[in-house]
mmCIF file of the N, C-alpha and C atoms, coordinates in Angstrom:
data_MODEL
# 
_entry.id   MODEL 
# 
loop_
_atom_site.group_PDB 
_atom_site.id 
_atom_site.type_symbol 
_atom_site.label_atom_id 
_atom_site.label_alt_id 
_atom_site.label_comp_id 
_atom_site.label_asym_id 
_atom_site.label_entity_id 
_atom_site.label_seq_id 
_atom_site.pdbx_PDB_ins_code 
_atom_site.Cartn_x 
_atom_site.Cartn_y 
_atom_site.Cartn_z 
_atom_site.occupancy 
_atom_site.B_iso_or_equiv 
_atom_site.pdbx_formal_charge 
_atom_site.auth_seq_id 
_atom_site.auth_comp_id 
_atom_site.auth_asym_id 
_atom_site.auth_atom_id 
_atom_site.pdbx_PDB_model_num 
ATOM 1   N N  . UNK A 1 1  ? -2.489  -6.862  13.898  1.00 0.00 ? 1  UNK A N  1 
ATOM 2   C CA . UNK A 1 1  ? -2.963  -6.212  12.697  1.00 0.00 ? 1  UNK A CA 1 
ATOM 3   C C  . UNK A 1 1  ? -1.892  -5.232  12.223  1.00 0.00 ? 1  UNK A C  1 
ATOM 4   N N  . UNK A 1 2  ? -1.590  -5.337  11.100  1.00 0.00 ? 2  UNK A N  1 
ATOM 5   C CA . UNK A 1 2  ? -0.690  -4.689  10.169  1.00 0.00 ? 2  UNK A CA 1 
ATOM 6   C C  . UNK A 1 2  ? -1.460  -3.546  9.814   1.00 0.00 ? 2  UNK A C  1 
ATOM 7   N N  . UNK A 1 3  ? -0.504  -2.304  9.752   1.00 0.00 ? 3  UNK A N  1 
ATOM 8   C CA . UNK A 1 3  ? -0.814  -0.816  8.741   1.00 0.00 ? 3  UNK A CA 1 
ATOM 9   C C  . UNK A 1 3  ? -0.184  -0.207  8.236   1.00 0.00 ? 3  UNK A C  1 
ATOM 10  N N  . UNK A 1 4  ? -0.324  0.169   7.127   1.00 0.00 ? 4  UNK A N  1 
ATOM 11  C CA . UNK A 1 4  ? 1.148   0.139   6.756   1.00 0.00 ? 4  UNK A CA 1 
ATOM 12  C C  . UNK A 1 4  ? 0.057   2.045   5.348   1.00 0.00 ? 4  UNK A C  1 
ATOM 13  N N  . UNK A 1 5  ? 1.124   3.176   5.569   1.00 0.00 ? 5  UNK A N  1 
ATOM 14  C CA . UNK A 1 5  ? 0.412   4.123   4.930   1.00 0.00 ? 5  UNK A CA 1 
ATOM 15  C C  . UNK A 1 5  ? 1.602   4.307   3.443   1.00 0.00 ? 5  UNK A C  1 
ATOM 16  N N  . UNK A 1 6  ? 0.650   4.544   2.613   1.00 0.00 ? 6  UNK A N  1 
ATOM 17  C CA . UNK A 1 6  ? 1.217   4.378   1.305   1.00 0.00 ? 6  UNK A CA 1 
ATOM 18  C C  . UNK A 1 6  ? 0.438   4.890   0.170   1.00 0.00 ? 6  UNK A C  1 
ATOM 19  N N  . UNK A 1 7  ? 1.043   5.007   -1.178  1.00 0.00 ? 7  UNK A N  1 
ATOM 20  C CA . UNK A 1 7  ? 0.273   5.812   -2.118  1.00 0.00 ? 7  UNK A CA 1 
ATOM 21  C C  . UNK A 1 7  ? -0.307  5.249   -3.441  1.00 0.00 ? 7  UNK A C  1 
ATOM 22  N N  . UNK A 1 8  ? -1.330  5.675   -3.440  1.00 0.00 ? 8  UNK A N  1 
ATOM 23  C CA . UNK A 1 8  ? -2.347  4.758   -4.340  1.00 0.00 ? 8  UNK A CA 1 
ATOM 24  C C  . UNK A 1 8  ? -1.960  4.445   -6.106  1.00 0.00 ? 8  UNK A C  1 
ATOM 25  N N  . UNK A 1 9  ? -1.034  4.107   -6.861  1.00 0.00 ? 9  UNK A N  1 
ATOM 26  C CA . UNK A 1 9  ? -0.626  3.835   -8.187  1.00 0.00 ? 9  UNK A CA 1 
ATOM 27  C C  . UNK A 1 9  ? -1.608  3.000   -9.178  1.00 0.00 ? 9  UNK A C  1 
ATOM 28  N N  . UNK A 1 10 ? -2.914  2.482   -8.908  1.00 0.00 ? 10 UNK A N  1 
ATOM 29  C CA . UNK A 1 10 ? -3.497  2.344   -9.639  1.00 0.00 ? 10 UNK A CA 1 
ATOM 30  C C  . UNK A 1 10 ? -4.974  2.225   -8.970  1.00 0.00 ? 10 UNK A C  1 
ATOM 31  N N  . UNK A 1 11 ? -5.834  1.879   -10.145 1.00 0.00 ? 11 UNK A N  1 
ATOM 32  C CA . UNK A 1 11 ? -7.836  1.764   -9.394  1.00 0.00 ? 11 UNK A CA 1 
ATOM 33  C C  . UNK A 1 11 ? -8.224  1.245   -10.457 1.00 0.00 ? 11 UNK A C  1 
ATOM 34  N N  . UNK A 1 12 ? -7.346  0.563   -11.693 1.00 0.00 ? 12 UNK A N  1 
ATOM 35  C CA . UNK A 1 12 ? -7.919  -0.222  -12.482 1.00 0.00 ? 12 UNK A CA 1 
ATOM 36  C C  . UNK A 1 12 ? -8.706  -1.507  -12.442 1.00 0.00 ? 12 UNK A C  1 
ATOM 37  N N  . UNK A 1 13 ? -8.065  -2.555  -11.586 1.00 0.00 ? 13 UNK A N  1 
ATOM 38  C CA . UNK A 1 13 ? -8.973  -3.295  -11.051 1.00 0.00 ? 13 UNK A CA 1 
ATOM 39  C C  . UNK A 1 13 ? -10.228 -3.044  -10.394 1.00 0.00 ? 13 UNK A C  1 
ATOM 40  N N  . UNK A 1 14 ? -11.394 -4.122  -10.301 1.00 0.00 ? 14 UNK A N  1 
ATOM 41  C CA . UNK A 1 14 ? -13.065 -2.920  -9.538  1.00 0.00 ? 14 UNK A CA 1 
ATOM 42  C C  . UNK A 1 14 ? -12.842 -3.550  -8.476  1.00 0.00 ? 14 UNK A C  1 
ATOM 43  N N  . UNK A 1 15 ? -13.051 -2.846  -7.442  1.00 0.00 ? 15 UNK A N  1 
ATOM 44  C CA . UNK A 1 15 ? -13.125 -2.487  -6.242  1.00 0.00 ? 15 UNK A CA 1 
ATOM 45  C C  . UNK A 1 15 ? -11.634 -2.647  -5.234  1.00 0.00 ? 15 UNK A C  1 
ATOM 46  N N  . UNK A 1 16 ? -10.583 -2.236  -6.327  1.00 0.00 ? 16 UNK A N  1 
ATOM 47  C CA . UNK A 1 16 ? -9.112  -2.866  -6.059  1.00 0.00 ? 16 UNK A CA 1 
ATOM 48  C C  . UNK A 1 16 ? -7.968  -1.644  -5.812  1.00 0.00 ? 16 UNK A C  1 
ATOM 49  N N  . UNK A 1 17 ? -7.662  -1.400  -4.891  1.00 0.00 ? 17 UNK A N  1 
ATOM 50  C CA . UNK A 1 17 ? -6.543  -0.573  -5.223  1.00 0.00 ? 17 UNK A CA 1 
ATOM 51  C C  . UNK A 1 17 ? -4.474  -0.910  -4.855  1.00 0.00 ? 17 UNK A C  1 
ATOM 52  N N  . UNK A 1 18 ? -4.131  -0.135  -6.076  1.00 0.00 ? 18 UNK A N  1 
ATOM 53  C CA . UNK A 1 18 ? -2.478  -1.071  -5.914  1.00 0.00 ? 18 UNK A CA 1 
ATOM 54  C C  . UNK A 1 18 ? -2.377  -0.055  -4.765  1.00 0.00 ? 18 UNK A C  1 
ATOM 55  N N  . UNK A 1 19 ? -1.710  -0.020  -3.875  1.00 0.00 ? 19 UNK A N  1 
ATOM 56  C CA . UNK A 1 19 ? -0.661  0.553   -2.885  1.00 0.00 ? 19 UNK A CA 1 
ATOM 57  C C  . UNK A 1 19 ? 0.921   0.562   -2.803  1.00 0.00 ? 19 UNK A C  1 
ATOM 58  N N  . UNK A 1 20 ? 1.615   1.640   -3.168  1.00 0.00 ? 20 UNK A N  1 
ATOM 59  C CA . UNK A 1 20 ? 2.807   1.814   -2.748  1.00 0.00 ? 20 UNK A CA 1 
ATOM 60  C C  . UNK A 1 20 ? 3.418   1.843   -2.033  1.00 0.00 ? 20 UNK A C  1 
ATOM 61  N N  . UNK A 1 21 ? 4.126   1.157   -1.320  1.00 0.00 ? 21 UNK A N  1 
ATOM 62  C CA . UNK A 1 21 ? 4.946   1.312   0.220   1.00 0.00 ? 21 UNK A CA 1 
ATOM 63  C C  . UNK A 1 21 ? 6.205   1.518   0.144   1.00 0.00 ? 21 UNK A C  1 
ATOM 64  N N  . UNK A 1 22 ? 6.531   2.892   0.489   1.00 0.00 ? 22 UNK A N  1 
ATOM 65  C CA . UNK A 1 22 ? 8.146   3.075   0.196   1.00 0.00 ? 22 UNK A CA 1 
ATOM 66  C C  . UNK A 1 22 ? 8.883   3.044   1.934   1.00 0.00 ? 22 UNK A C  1 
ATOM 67  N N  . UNK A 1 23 ? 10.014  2.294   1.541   1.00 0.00 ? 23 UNK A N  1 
ATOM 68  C CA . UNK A 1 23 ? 10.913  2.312   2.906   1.00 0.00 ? 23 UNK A CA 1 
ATOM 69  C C  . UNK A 1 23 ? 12.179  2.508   3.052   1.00 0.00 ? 23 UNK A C  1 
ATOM 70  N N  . UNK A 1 24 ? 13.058  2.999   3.607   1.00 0.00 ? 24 UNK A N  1 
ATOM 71  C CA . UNK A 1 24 ? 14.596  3.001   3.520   1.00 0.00 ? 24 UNK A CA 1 
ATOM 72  C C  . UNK A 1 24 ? 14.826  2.706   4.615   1.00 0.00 ? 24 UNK A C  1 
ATOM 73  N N  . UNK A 1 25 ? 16.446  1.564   4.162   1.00 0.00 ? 25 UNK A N  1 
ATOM 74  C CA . UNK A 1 25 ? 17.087  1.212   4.509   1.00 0.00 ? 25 UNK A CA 1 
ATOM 75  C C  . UNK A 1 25 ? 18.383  1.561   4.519   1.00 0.00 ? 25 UNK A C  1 
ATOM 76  N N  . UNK A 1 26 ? 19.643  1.343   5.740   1.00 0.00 ? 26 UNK A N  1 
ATOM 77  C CA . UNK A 1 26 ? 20.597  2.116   5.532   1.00 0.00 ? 26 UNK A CA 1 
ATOM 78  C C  . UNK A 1 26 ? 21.648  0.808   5.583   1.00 0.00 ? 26 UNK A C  1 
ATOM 79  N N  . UNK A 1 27 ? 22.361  0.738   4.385   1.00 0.00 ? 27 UNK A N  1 
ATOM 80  C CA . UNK A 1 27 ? 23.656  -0.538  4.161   1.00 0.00 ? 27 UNK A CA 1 
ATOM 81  C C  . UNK A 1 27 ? 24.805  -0.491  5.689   1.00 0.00 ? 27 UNK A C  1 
ATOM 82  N N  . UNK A 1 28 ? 24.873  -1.771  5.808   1.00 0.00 ? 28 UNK A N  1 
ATOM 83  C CA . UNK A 1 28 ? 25.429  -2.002  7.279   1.00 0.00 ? 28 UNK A CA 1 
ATOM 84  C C  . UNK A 1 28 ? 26.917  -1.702  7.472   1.00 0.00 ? 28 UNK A C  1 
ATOM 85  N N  . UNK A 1 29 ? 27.194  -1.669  5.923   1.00 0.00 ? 29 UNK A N  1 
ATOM 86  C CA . UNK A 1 29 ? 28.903  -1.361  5.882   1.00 0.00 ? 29 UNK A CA 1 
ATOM 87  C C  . UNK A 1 29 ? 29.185  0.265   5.344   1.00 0.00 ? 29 UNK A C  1 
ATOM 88  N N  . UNK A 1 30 ? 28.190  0.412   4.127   1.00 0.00 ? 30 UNK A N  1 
ATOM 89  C CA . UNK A 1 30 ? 28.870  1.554   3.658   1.00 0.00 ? 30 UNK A CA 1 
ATOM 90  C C  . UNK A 1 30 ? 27.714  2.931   4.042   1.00 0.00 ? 30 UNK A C  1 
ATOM 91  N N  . UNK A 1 31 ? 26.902  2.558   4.908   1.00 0.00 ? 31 UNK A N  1 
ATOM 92  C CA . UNK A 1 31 ? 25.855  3.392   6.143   1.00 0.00 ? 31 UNK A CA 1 
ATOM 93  C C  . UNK A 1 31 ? 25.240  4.022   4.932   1.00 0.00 ? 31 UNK A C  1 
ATOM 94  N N  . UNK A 1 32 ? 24.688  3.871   3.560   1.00 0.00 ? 32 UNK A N  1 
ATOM 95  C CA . UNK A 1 32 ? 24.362  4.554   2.668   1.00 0.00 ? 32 UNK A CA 1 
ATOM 96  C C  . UNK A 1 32 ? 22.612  4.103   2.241   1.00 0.00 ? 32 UNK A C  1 
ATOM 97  N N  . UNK A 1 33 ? 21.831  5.489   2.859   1.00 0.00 ? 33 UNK A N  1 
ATOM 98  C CA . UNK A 1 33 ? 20.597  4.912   2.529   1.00 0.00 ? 33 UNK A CA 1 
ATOM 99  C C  . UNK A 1 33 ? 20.408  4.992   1.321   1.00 0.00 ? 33 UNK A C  1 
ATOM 100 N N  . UNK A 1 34 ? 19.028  3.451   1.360   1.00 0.00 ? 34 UNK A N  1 
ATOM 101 C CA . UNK A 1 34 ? 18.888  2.679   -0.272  1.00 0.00 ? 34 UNK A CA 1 
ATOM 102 C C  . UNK A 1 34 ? 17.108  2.985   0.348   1.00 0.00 ? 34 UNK A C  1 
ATOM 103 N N  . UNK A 1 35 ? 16.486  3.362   -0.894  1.00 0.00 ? 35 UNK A N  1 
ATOM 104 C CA . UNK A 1 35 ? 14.743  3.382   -0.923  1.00 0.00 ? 35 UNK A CA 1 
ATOM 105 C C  . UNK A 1 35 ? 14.318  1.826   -1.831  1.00 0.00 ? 35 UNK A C  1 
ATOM 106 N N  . UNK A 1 36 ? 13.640  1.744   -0.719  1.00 0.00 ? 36 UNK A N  1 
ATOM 107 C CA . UNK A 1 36 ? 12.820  0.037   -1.210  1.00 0.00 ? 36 UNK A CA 1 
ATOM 108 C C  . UNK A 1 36 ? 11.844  0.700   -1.233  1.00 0.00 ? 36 UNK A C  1 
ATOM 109 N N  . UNK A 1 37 ? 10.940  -0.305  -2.304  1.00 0.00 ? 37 UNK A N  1 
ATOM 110 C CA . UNK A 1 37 ? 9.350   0.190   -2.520  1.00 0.00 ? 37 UNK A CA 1 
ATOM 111 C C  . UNK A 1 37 ? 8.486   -1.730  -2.416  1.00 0.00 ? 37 UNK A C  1 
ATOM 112 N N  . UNK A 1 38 ? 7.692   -1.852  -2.319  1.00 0.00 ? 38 UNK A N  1 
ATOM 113 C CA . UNK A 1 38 ? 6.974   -2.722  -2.466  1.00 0.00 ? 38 UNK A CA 1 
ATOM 114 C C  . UNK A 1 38 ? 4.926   -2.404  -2.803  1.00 0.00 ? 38 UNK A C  1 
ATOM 115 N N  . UNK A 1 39 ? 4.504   -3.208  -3.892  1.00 0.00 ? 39 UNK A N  1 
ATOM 116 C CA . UNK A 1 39 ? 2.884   -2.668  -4.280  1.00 0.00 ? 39 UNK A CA 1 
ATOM 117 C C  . UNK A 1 39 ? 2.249   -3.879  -3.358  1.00 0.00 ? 39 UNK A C  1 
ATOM 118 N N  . UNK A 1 40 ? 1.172   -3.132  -2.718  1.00 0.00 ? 40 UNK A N  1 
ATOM 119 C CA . UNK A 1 40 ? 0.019   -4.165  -2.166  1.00 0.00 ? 40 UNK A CA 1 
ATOM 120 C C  . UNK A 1 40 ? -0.853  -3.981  -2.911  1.00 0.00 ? 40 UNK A C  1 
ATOM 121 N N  . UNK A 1 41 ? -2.125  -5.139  -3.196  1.00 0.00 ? 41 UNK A N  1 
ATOM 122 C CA . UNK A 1 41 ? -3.505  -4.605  -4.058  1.00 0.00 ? 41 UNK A CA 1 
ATOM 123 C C  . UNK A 1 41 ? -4.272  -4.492  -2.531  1.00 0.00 ? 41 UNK A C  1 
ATOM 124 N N  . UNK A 1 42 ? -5.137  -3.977  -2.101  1.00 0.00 ? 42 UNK A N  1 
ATOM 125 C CA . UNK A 1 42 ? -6.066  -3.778  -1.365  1.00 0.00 ? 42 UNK A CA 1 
ATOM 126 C C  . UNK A 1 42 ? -7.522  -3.793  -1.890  1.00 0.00 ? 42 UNK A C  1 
ATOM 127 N N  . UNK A 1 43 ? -8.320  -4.161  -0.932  1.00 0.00 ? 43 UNK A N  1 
ATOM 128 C CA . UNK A 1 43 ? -9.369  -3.899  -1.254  1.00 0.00 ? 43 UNK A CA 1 
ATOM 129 C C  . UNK A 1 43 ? -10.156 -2.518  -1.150  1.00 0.00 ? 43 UNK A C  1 
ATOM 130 N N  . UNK A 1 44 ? -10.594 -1.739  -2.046  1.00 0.00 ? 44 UNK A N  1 
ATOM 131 C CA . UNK A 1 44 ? -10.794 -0.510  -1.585  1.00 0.00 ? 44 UNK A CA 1 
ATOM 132 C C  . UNK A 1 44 ? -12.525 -0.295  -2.020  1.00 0.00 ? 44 UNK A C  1 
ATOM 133 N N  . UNK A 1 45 ? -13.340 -0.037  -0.815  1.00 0.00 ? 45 UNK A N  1 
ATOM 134 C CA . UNK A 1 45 ? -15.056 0.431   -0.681  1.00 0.00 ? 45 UNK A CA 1 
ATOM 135 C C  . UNK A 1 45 ? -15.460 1.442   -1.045  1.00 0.00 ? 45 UNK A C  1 
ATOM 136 N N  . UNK A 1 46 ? -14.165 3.000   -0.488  1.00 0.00 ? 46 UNK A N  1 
ATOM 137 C CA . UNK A 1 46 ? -14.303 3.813   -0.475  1.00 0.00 ? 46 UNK A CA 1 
ATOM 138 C C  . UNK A 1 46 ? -14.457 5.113   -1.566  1.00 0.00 ? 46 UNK A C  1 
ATOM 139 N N  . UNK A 1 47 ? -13.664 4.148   -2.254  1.00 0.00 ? 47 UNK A N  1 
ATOM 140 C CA . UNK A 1 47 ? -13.205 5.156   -3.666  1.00 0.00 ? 47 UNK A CA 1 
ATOM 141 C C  . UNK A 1 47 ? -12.112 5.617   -3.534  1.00 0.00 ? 47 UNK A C  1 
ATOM 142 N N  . UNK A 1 48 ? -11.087 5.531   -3.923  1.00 0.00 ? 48 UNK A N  1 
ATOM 143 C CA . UNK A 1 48 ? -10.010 6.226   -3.713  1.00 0.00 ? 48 UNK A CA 1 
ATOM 144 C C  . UNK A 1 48 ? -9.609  6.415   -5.127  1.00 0.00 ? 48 UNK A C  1 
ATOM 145 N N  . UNK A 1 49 ? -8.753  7.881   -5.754  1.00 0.00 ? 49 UNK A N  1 
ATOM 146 C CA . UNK A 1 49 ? -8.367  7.822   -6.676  1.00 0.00 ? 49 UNK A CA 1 
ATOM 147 C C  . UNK A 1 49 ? -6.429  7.621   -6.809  1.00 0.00 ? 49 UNK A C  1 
ATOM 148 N N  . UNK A 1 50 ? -6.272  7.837   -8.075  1.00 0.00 ? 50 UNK A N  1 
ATOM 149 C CA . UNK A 1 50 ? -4.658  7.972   -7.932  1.00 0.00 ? 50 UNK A CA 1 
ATOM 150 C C  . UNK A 1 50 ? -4.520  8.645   -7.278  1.00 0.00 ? 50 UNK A C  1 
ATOM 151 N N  . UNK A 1 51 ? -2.739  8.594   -6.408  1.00 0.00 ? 51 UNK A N  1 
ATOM 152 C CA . UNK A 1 51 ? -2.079  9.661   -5.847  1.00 0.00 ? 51 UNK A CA 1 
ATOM 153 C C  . UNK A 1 51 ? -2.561  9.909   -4.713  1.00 0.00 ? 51 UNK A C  1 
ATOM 154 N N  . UNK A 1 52 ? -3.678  9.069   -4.205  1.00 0.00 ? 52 UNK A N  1 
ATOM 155 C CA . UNK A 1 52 ? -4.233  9.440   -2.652  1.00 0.00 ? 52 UNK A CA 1 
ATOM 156 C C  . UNK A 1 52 ? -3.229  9.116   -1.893  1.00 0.00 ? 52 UNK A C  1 
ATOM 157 N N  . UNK A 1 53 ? -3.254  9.438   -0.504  1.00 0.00 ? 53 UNK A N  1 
ATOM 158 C CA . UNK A 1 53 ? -2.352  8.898   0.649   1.00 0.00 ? 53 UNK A CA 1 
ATOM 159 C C  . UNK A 1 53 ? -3.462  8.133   1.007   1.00 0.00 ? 53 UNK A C  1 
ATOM 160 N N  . UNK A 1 54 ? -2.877  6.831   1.480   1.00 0.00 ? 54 UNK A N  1 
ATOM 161 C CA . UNK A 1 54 ? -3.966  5.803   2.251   1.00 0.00 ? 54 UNK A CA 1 
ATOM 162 C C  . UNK A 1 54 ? -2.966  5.042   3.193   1.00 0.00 ? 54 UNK A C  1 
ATOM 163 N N  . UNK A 1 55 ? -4.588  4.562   4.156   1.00 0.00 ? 55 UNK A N  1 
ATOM 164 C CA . UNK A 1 55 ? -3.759  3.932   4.891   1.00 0.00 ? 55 UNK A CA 1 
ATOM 165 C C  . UNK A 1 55 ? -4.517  2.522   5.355   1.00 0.00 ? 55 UNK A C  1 
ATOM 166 N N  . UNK A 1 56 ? -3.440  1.424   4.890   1.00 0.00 ? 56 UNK A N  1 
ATOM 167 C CA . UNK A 1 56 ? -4.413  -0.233  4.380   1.00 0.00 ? 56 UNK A CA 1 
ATOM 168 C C  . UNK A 1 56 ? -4.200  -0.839  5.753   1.00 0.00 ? 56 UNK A C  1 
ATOM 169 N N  . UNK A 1 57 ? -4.865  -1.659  5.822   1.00 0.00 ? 57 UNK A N  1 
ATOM 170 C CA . UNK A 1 57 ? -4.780  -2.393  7.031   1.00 0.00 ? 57 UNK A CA 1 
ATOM 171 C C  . UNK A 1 57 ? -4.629  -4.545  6.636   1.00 0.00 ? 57 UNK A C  1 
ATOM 172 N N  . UNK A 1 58 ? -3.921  -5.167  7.288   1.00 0.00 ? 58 UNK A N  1 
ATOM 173 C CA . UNK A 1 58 ? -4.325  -6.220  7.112   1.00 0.00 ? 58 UNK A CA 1 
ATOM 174 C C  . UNK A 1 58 ? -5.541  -7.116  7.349   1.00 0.00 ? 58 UNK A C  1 
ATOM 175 N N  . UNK A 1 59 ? -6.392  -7.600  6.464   1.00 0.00 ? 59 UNK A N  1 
ATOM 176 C CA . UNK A 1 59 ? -7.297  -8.715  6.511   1.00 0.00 ? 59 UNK A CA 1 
ATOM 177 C C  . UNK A 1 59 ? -7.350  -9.682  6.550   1.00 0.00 ? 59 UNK A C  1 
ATOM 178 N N  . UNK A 1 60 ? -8.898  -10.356 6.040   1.00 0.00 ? 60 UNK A N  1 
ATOM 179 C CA . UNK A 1 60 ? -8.591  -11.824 5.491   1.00 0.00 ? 60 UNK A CA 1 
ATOM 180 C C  . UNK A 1 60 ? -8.409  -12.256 4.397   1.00 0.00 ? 60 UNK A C  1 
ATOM 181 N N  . UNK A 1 61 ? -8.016  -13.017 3.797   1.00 0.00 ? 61 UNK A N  1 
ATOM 182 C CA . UNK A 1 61 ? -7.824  -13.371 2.295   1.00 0.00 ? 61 UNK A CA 1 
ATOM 183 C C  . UNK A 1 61 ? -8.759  -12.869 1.575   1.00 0.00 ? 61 UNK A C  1 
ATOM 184 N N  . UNK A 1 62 ? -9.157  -11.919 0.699   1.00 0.00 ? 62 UNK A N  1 
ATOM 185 C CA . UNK A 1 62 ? -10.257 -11.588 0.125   1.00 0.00 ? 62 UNK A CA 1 
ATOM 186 C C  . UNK A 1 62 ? -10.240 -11.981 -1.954  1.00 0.00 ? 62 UNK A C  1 
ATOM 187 N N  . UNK A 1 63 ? -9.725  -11.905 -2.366  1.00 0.00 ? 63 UNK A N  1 
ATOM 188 C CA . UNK A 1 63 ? -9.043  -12.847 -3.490  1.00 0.00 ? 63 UNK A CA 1 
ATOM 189 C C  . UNK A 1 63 ? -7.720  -13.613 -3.681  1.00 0.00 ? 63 UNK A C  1 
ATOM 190 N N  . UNK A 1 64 ? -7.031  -13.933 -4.483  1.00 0.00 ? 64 UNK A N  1 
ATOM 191 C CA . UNK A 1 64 ? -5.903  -14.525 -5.115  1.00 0.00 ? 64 UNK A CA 1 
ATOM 192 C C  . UNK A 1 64 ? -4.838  -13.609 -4.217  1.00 0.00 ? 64 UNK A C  1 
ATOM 193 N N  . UNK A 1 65 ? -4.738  -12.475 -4.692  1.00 0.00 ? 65 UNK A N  1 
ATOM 194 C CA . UNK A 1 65 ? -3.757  -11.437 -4.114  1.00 0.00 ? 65 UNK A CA 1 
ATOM 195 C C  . UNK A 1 65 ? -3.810  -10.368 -3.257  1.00 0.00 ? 65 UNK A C  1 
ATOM 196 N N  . UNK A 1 66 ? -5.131  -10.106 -2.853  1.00 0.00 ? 66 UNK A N  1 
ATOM 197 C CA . UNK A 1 66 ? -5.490  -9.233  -2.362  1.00 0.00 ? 66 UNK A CA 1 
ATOM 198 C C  . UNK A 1 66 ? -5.916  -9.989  -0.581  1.00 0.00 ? 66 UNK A C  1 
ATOM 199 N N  . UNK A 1 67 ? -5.172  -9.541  -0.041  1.00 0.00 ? 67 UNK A N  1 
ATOM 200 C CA . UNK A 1 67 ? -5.151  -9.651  1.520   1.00 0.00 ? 67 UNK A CA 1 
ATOM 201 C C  . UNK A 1 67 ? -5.048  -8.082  2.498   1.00 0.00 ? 67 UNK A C  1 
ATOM 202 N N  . UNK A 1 68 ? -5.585  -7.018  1.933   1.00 0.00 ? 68 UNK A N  1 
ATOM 203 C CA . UNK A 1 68 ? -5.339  -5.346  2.773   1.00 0.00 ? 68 UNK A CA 1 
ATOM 204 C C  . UNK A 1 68 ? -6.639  -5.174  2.380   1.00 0.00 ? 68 UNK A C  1 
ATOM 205 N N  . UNK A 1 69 ? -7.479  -3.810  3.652   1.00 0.00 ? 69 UNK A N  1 
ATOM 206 C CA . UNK A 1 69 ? -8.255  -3.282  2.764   1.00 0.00 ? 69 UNK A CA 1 
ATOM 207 C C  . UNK A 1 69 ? -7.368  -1.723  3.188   1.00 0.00 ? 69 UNK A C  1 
ATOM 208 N N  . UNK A 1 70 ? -8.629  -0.980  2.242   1.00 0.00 ? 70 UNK A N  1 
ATOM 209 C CA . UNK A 1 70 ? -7.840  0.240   2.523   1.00 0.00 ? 70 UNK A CA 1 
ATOM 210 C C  . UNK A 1 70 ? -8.850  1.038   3.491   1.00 0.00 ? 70 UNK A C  1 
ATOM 211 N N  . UNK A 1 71 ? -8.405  1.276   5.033   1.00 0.00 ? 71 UNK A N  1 
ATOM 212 C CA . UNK A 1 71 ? -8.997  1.760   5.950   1.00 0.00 ? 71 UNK A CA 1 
ATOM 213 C C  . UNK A 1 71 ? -9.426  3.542   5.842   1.00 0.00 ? 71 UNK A C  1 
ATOM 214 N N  . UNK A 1 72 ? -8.582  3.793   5.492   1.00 0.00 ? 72 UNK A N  1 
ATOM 215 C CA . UNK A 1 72 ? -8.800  5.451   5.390   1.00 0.00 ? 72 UNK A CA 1 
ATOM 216 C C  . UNK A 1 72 ? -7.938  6.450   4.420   1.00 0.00 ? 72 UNK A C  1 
ATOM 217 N N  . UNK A 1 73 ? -8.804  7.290   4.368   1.00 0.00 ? 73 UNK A N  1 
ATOM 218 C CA . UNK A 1 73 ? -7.723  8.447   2.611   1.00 0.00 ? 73 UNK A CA 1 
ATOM 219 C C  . UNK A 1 73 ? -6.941  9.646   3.756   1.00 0.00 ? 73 UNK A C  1 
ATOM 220 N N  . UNK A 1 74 ? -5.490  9.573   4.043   1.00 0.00 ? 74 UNK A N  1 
ATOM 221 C CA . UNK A 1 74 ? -4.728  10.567  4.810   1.00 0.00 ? 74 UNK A CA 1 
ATOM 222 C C  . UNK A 1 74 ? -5.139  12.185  4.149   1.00 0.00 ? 74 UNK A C  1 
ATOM 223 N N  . UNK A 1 75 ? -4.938  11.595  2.864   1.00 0.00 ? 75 UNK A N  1 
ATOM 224 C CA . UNK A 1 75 ? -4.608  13.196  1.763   1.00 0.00 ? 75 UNK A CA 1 
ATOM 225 C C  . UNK A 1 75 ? -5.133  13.139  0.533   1.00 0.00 ? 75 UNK A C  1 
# 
């Protein structure tokens, strides 16, 4: 099981939330960290609004794109 903690950028979809996952990486030659981001949709029960800290967990397929729910609000 995957978890991955990240910040909530949208709740427009119903019962859906996007997730932000930011990560850095450091280039193998010129040792210069680079910030990657990637959005998950999750499924979210709880309510969460923008700007929450959350933290999603992997599921089962629950629509088209949505494979996370969101387990708990950090902040």
């Amino acid at each position: 099981m995957k978890r991955f903690i990240g910040i909530v950028t949208s709740t427009k979809p119903q019962k859906t939330a996007v997730v932000r996952i930011d990560h850095f990486w450091q280039h193998p030659i010129y040792k210069k960290k680079i910030k990657r981001s990637k959005k998950y949709q999750a499924h979210d029960i709880i309510g969460v609004t923008v700007g929450d800290k959350v933290e999603i967990v992997s599921s089962r397929p629950i629509s088209k794109l949505k494979r996370w729910k969101v387990k708990k609000v950090i902040k």
